[in-house]
N, C-alpha and C positions, 0 to 999 in steps of 0.2 A: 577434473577432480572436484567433490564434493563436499565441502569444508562440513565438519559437526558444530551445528550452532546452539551453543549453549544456552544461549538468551531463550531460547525456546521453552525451556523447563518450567518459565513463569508463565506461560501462557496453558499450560495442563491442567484438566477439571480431571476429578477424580472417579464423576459419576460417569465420562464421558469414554469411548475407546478412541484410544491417537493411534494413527499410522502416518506411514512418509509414501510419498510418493516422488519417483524421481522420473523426466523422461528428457533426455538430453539437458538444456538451461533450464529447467522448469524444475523446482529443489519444494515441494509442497509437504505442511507437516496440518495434518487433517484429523479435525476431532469431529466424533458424531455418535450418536444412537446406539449404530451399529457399528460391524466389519463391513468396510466399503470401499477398499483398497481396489477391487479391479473397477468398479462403478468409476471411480476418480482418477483411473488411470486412463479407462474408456475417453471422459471428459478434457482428461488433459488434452490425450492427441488428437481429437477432434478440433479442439480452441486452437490448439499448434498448426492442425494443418489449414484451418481458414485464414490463420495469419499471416503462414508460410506461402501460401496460394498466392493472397493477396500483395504479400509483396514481389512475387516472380513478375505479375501482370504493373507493378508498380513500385517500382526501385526505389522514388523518393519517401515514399511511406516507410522503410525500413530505414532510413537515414537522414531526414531532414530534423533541425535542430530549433527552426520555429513551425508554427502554424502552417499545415498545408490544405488547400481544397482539391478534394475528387468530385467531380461532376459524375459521375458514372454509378449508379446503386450498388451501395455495399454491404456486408453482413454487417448484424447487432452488432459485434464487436468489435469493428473495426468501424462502424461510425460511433459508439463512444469512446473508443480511442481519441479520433478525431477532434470532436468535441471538447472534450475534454483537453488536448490539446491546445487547443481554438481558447476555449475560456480561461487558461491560463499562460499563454504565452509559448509554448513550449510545442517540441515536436511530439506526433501521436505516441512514438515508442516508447516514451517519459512517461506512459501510461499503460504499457503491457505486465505489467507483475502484478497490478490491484486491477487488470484488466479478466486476467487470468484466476486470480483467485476469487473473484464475483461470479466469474460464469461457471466457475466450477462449484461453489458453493451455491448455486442457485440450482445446476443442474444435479448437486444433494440432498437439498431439500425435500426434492422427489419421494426420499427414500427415510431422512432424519427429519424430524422436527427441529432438533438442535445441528448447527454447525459450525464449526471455527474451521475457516482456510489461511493458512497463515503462506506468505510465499515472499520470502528474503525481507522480511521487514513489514510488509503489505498484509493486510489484514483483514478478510470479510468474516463479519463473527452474526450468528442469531442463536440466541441462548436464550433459557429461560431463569437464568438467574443472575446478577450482575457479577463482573469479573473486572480484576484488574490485571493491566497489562504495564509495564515496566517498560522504559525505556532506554535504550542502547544510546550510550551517545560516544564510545569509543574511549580516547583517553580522558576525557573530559570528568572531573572529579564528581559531578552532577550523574555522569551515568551509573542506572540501575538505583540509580537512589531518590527515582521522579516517577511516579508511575499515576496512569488514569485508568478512575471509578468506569465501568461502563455498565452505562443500567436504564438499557435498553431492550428489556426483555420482549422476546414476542414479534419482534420488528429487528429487519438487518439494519447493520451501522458498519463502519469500516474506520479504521488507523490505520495508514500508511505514515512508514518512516525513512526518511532521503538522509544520504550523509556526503558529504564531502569531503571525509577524511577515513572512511570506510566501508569496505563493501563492492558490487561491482556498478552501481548507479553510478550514470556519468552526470556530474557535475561540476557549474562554473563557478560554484563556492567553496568555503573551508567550514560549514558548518558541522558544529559533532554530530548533531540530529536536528530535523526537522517533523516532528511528527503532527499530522493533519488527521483530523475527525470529518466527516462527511457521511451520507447519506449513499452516496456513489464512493466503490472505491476506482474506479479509475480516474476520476477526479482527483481524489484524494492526494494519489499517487503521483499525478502529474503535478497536481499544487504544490506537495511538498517538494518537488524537484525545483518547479518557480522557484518559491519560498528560498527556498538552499542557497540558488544560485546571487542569490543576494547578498548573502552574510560570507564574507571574507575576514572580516574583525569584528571585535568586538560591539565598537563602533558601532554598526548596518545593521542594528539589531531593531533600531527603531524605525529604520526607513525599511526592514524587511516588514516587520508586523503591518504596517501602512496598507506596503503595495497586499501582502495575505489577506487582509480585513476585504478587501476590494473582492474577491475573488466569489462568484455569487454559489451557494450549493457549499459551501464551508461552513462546520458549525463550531471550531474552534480548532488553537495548533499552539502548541510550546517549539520553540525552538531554544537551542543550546549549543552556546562555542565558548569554549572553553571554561571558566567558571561563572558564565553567567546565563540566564536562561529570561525571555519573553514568552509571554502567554497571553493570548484574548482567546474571545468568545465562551458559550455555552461549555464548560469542561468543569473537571472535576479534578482535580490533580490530588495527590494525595503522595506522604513521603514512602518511601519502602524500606 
């Protein structure tokens, strides 16, 4: 079942056309240029089935919960998966939803100059004109009332958002959001799940920004549990 995610409405340009795209786990809500609906549905099941592949021939890859190495040549994305893994502590899968919506907005681009792929929180955006995006932090009084500037025109950038208290991202923390800035989103994606797995209280909010700051390819993240919220790096924050 498909839940309607409303948080989505603040991410809608109005010069821009939105459609959704759904194929099994893969819930993608896609702005562009044009009508590109079977183009990104094309892309979906392709990125699904190199991944789907990849994990028949390799079990741990769909289940392992840190870093794992394959010696054996793999596709682009599933060696940044990897990667991405690898640089932030975490297994590759902690990285398939900003895995997925990079390769699909890249293989958009094709066709739009402009694209926003947004996929459960995860976010590959190139737009020519800055946008803000709002953040979800669940019950948490801060959520929808924190949002970042992005004005990054011309060039991709990525927000992924990790929660530990909603959603279906598995996490070994209780934070409301975690949301990371990056160049890469599967990076992104996998950091903010790091990130997350840190913050249980209040508390860990400084020893979370610590270990984030470390994290090389991050260019800034808020995170948020319950009414308090930390932020470093390059960001723009702005109230809503």
């Amino acid at each position: 079942m498909h839940q309607e995610r409303t948080y989505r409405n603040l991410l809608t340009q109005d010069r821009l056309i939105a459609f959704r795209v759904i194929v099994q786990e893969t819930d993608l809500h896609v702005q562009a240029c044009t009508q590109l609906s079977a183009l990104a549905k094309e892309s979906v099941l392709q990125h699904r089935l190199t991944i789907e592949s990849f994990i028949q021939q390799h079990p741990d890859f769909g289940t392992a919960m840190t870093p794992i190495q394959i010696s054996t040549p793999a596709p682009d994305i599933i060696t940044d998966m990897l990667g991405a893994g690898t640089q932030c502590g975490v297994g590759p899968m902690a990285a398939v939803a900003g895995a997925m919506a990079e390769y699909v907005g890249h293989d958009l681009l094709n066709y739009s100059s402009e694209i926003i792929v947004e996929n459960g929180g995860d976010i590959f955006i190139q737009t020519a004109r800055p946008m803000t995006i709002g953040i979800f932090a669940h019950r948490s009084p801060l959520s929808m009332r924190m949002g970042l500037k992005i004005n990054e025109r011309g060039r991709p950038i990525s927000v992924c958002t990790s929660s530990g208290t909603v959603g279906h991202s598995h996490s070994f923390g209780r934070a409301d959001a975690v949301t990371v800035v990056s160049r890469a989103c599967p990076l992104a994606d996998a950091a903010a799940t790091a990130i997350g797995n840190r913050v249980k209280h209040r508390s860990d909010l400084k020893h979370a920004i610590e270990f984030g700051k470390q994290i090389k390819g991050v260019k800034g993240f808020v995170i948020i549990k319950d009414d308090q919220a930390g932020i470093w790096g390059d960001l723009e924050v702005t109230r809503l």
